[in-house]
C-alpha positions as CSV (number, residue, x, y, z in Angstrom):
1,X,-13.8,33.4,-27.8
2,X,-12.0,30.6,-29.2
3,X,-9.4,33.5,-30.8
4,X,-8.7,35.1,-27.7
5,X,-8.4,31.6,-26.2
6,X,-11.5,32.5,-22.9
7,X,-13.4,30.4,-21.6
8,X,-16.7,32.1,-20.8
9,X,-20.0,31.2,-19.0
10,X,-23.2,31.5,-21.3
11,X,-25.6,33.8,-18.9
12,X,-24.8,35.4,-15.8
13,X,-22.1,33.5,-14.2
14,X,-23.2,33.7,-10.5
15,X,-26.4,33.3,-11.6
16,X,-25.5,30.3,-13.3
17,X,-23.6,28.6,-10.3
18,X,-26.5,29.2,-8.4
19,X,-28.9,27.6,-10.9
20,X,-26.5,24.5,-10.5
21,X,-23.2,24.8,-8.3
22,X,-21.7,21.5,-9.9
23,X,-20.8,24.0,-12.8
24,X,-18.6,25.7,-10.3
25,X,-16.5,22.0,-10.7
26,X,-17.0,21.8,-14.6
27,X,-15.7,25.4,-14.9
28,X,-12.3,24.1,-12.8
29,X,-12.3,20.6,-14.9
30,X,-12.7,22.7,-18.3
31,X,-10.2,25.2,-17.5
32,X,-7.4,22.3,-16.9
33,X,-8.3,20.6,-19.6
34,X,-8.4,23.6,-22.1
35,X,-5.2,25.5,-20.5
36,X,-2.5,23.3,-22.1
37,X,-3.5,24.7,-25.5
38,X,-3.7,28.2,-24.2
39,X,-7.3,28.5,-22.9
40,X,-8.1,30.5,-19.5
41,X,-11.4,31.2,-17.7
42,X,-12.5,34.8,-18.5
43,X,-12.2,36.7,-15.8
44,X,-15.9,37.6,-15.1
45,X,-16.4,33.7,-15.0
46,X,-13.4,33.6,-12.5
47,X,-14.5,35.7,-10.0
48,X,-17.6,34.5,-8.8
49,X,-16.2,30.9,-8.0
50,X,-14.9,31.2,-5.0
51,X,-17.9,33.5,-3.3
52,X,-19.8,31.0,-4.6
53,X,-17.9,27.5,-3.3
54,X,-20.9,27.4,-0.4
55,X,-23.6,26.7,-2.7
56,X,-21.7,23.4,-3.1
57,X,-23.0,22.2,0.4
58,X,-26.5,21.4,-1.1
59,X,-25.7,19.0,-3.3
60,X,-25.5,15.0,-2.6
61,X,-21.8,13.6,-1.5
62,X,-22.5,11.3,-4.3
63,X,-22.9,13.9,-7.2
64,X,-19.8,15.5,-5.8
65,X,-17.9,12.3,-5.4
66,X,-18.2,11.8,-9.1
67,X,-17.6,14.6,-10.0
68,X,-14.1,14.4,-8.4
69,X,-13.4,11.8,-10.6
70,X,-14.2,13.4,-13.6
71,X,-11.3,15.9,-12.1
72,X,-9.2,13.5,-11.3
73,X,-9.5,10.8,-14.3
74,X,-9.7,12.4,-17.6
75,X,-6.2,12.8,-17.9
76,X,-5.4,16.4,-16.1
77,X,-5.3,15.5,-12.4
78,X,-2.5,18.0,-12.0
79,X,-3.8,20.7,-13.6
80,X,-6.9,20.2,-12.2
81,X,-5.7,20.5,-8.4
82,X,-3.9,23.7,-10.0
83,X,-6.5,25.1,-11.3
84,X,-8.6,24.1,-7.6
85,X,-5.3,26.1,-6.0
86,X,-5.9,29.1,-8.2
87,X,-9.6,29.6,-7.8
88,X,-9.3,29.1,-4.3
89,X,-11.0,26.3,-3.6
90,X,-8.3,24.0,-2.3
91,X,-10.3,23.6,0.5
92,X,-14.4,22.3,0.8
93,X,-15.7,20.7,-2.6
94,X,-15.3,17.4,-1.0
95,X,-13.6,16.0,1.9
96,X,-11.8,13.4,-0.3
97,X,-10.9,16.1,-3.0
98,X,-9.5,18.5,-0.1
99,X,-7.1,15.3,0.8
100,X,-5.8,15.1,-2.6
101,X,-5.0,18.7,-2.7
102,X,-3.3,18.9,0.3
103,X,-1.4,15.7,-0.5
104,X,-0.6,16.5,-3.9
105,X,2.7,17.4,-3.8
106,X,3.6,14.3,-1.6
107,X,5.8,12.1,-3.9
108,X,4.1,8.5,-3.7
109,X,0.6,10.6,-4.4
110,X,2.2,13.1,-7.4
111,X,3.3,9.5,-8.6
112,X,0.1,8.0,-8.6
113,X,-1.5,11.6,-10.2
114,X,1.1,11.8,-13.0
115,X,0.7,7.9,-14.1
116,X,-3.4,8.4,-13.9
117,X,-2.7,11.1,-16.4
118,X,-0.4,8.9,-18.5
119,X,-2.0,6.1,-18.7
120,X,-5.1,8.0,-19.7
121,X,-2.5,10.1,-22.5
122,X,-2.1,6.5,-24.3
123,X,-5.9,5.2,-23.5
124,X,-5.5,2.8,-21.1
125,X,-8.0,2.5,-18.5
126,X,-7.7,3.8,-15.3
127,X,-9.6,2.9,-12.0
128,X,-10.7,5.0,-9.2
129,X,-9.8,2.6,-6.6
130,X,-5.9,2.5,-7.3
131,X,-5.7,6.5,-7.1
132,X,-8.0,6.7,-4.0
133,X,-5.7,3.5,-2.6
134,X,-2.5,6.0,-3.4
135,X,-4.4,8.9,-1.7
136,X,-4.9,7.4,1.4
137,X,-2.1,4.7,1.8
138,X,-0.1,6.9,4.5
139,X,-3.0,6.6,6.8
140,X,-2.9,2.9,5.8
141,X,0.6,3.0,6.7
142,X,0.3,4.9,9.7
143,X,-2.2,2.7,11.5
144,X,-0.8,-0.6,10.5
145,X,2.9,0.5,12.1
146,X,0.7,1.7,14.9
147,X,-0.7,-1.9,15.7
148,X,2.5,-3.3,14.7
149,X,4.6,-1.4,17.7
150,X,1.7,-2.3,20.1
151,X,2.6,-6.2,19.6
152,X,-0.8,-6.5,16.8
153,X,0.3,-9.7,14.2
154,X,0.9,-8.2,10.7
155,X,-2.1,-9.2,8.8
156,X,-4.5,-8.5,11.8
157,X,-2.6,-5.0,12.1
158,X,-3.3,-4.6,8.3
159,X,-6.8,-5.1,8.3
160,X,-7.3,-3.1,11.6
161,X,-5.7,-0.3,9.8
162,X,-7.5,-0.2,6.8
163,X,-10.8,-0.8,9.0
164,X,-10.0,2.5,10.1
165,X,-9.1,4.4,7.4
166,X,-12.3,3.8,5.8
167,X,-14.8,4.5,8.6
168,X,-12.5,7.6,8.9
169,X,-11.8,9.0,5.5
170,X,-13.9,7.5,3.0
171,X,-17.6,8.0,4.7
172,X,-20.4,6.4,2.5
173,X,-17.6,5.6,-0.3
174,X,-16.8,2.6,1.7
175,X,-20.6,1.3,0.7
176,X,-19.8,1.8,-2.6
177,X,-19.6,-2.1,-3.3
178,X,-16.4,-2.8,-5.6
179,X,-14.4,0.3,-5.1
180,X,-14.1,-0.1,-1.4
181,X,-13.5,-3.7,-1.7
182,X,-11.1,-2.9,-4.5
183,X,-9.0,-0.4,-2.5
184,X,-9.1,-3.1,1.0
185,X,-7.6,-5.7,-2.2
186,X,-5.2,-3.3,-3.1
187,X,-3.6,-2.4,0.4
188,X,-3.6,-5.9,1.9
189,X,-1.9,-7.6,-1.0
190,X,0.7,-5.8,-0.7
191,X,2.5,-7.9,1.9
192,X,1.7,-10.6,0.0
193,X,4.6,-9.6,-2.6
194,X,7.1,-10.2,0.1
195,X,7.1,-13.8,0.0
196,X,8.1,-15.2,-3.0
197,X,8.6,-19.4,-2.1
198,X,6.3,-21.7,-1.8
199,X,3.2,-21.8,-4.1
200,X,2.3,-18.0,-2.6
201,X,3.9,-16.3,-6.0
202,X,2.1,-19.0,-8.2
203,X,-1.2,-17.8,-6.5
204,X,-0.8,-14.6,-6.4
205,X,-0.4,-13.5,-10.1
206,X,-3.6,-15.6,-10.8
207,X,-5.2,-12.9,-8.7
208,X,-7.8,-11.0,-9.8
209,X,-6.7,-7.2,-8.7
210,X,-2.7,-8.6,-9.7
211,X,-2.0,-5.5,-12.1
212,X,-3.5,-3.0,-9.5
213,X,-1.7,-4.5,-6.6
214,X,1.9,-4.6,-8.8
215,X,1.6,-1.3,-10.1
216,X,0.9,0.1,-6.4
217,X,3.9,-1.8,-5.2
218,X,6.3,-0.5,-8.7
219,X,5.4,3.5,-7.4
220,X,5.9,2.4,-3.6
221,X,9.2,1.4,-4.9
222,X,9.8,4.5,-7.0
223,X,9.7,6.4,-4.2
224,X,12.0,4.5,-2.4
225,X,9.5,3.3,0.1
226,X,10.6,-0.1,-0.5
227,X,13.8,-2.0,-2.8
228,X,13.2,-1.6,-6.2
229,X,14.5,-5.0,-6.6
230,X,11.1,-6.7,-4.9
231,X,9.1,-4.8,-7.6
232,X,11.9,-5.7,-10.6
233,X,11.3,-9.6,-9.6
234,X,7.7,-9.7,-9.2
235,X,7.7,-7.5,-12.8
236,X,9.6,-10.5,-14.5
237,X,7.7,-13.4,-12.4
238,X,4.6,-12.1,-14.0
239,X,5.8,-12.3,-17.4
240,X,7.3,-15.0,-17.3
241,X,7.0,-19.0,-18.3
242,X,6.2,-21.4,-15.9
243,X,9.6,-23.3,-15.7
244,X,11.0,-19.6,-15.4
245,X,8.8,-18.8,-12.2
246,X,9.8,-22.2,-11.1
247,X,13.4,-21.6,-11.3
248,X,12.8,-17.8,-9.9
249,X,11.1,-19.2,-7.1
250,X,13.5,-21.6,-6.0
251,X,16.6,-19.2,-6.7
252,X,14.8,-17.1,-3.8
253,X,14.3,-20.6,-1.7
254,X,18.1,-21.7,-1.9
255,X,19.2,-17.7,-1.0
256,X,17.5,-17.7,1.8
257,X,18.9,-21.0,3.3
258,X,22.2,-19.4,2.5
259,X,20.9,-16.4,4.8
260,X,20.1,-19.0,7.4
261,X,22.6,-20.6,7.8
262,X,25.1,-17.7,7.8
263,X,22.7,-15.9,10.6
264,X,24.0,-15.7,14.1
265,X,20.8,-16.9,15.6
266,X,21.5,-20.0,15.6
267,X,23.7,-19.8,18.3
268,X,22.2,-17.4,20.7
269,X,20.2,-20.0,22.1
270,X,16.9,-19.0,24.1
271,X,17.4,-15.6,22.6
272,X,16.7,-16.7,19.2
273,X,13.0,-17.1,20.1
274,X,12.3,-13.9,22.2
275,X,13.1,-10.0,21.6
276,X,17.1,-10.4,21.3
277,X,16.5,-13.2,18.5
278,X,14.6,-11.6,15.8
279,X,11.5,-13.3,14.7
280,X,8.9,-10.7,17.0
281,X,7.9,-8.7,13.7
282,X,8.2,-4.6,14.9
283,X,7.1,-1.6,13.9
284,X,9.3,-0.4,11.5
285,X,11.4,2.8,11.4
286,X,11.4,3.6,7.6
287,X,8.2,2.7,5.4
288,X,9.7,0.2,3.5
289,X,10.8,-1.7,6.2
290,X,7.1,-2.0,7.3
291,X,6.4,-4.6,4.7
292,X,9.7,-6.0,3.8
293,X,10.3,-8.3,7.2
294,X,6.4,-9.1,7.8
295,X,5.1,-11.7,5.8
296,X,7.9,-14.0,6.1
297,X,8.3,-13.3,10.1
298,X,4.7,-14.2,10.3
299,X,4.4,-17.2,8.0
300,X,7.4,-18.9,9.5
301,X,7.4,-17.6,12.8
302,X,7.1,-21.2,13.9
303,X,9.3,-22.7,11.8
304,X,11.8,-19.9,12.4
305,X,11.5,-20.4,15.9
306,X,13.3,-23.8,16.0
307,X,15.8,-23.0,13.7
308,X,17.2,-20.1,15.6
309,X,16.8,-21.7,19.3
310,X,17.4,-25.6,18.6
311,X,16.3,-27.1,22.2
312,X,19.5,-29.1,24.0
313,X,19.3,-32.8,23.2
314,X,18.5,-34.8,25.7
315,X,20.9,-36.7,27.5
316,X,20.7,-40.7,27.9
317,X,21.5,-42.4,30.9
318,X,23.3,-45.0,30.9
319,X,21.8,-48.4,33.0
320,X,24.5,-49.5,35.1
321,X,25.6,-53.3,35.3
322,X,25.7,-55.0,38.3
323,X,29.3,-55.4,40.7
324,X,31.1,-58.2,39.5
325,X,29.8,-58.2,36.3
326,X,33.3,-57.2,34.8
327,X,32.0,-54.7,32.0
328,X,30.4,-52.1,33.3
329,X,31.0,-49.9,36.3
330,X,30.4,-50.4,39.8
331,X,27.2,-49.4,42.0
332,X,27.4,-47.0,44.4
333,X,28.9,-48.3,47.6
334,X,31.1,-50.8,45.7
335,X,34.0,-49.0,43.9
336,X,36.1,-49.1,47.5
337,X,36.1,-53.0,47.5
């Protein structure tokens, strides 16, 4: 069939899905793969698919997980999710895989799809973690602004959040070892990119999960979820030479004591410590604000309290001289004589 370009089934097709119902996946993953050069399923292997999508409920979560990722990672993940669309089985492979349908055409997702298939175009690994981390970041999102509004720290809110987003969405992929402890690494670095003094940034390219946790942040940014300019300067603080992060690092030091000392919160007293002064970290209204003001409101929030409400110096009392003594004023009672 290679010369009319069909895929066919050897046997009985229905037959054959019922013999094994993963084929019902490898007939999907085959026809995305094949279908740039030309190749589509023949039609009596079509047909039977999607009368046949309930013989998929037999077999173990974990077959099917994998199988997912054979979908997803061999370089076709949106032709793959077409081909689901076509067959009619956008819906009820896999819980996860349903997700990524639906979400497909969200653009921090499609992102995420379209450099999984690049990166496997020019051989470069790719990991399960970072695409299922892409997948599910809006709940991530979600959750942590959730905590944030109700008055939750930032980290704490973080790790509440993604708490929940496993025992939710991932079901027995969470006791999958080092992807789910992957994906937690993924999501609650990012914060961490925000603050860029001290010896954080030195630290945190020395990480293990660096690359995964950048390259999250760089489509975050593409999307416009956060300024591009965050994902620019930790891009160039990774490649760079130690005096160069040095200098980086305290560019970013010496502009934001600039910022400081320009702000108005230094002289709106009591305010500067309470709702009106700015240092309560709050849920954000746009997504990129959710991570750009946390880290740095949380690790100086104590610092950042005194320098926007300095407390009144105290005022010293003078000890008063004696009358008569010629130098100092009188005590009470004595001014009149």
């Amino acid at each position: 069939d290679a010369k009319k370009r069909l895929l066919r089934m050897i046997g009985d097709p229905a037959a054959r899905y019922r013999e094994d119902p993963v084929r019902i996946i490898r007939a999907v993953r085959f026809a995305a793969k094949l279908n740039g050069v030309g190749f589509k399923l023949e039609e009596k292997t079509r047909a039977p698919i999607a009368a046949s999508l309930g013989l998929l409920a037999d077999i173990p979560q974990s077959r099917l997980f994998d199988e997912m990722l054979k979908l997803l990672q061999t370089g076709h993940a949106l032709a793959s999710i077409e081909q689901l669309q076509a067959a009619g089985l956008a819906q009820g492979i896999y819980p996860l895989l349903d997700l990524v349908v639906q979400r497909a055409q969200d653009p921090f997702v499609r992102s995420a799809l379209l450099d999984t298939d690049r990166r496997v175009g020019e051989g470069k690994p790719v990991a399960p973690s970072f695409l299922l981390a892409c997948v599910l970041w809006s709940d991530v999102r979600e959750g942590w602004q959730r905590r944030l509004k109700a008055g939750v720290p930032p980290f704490p809110a973080l790790h509440e959040a993604v708490d929940e987003v496993f025992e939710s969405r991932i079901g027995d992929v969470s006791g999958r070892g080092k992807l789910g402890a992957d994906m937690r690494e993924i999501w609650t670095m990012q914060p961490r990119f925000d603050k860029r003094t001290g010896s954080s940034p030195f630290s945190l390219v020395e990480q293990p999960r660096f690359r995964a946790g950048f390259d999250f942040l760089r489509l975050r940014a593409l999307v416009g979820e956060l300024d591009e300019e965050l994902a620019h300067w930790w891009e160039t603080f990774s490649l760079a030479s130690e005096p160069v992060r040095r200098d980086m690092v305290d560019e970013i030091r010496l502009a934001q004591q600039r910022a400081k000392s320009r702000s108005p919160g230094k002289s709106e007293g009591k305010g500067g410590r309470g709702a009106g002064g700015g240092r309560v970290v709050r849920a954000p209204a746009e997504p990129r604000e959710d991570v750009a003001a946390e880290p740095e409101a949380f690790d100086e929030g104590i610092e950042g309290a005194e320098e926007g409400a300095a407390p009144a110096k105290k005022r010293r009392r003078r000890r008063r001289k004696p009358a008569g003594g010629g130098a100092g004023p009188a005590e009470p009672g004595t001014a009149a004589e």
